[in-house]
C-alpha positions, 0 to 999 in steps of 0.5 A: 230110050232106044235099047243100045249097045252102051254099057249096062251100068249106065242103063236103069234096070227096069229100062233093061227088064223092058229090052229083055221082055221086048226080046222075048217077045221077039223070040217067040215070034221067031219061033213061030215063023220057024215052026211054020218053015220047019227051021232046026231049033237055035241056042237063044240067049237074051243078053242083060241089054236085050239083044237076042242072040240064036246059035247054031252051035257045035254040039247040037250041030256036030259038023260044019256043014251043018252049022253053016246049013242052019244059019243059011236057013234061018237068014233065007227065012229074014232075006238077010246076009251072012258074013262069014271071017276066017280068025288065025286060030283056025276058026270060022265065024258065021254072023249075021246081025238084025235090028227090028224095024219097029220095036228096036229089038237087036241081035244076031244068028251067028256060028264058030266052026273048027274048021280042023272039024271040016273033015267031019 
């Protein structure tokens, strides 16, 4: 069964350890490939599903500039694309999803920027 985003209560549990262990897996090879770049360290987090998730967030990234900095950084390192969405409520989305090409691990670098911190 190939790791989904369908809801988790139609999944057997042991078939979610499995994602969760093969996104752990793929977390410490990011982690590698991040050590020998010298990339700033992400927020990770493994969902109940298995997606990895790694987050350059506003406390550890206190300006805008250098949020969108390390989700630049880590998506140059994965030749990946970012996309970026402006919300309503004055808010900057950074995304940028993947999916392993072999092993179907999934997820995403992502940011949420204030951007009333842009002066910051």
């Amino acid at each position: 069964m190939p790791q989904t985003d369908t809801p988790t209560d139609t999944v057997p549990a042991a078939t979610l350890r499995t994602w969760q262990k093969r996104a752990h897996q793929q977390l410490a090879e990011f982690l590698d490939r991040a050590e020998r770049a010298d990339l700033p360290p992400l927020r990770w987090t493994i969902s109940v599903n298995g997606n990895l998730i790694g987050e350059a967030d506003g406390l550890n990234y206190p300006t805008p500039a250098e949020q969108r900095e390390v989700i630049r950084r880590w998506t140059s390192l994965l030749d990946m694309k970012v996309d970026t969405e402006h919300t309503t409520d004055g808010r900057e989305e950074l995304y940028a999803g993947w999916k392993h090409p072999t092993n179907g691990t999934h997820g995403c670098f992502r940011a949420t920027i204030s951007v009333h911190r842009e002066g910051a």
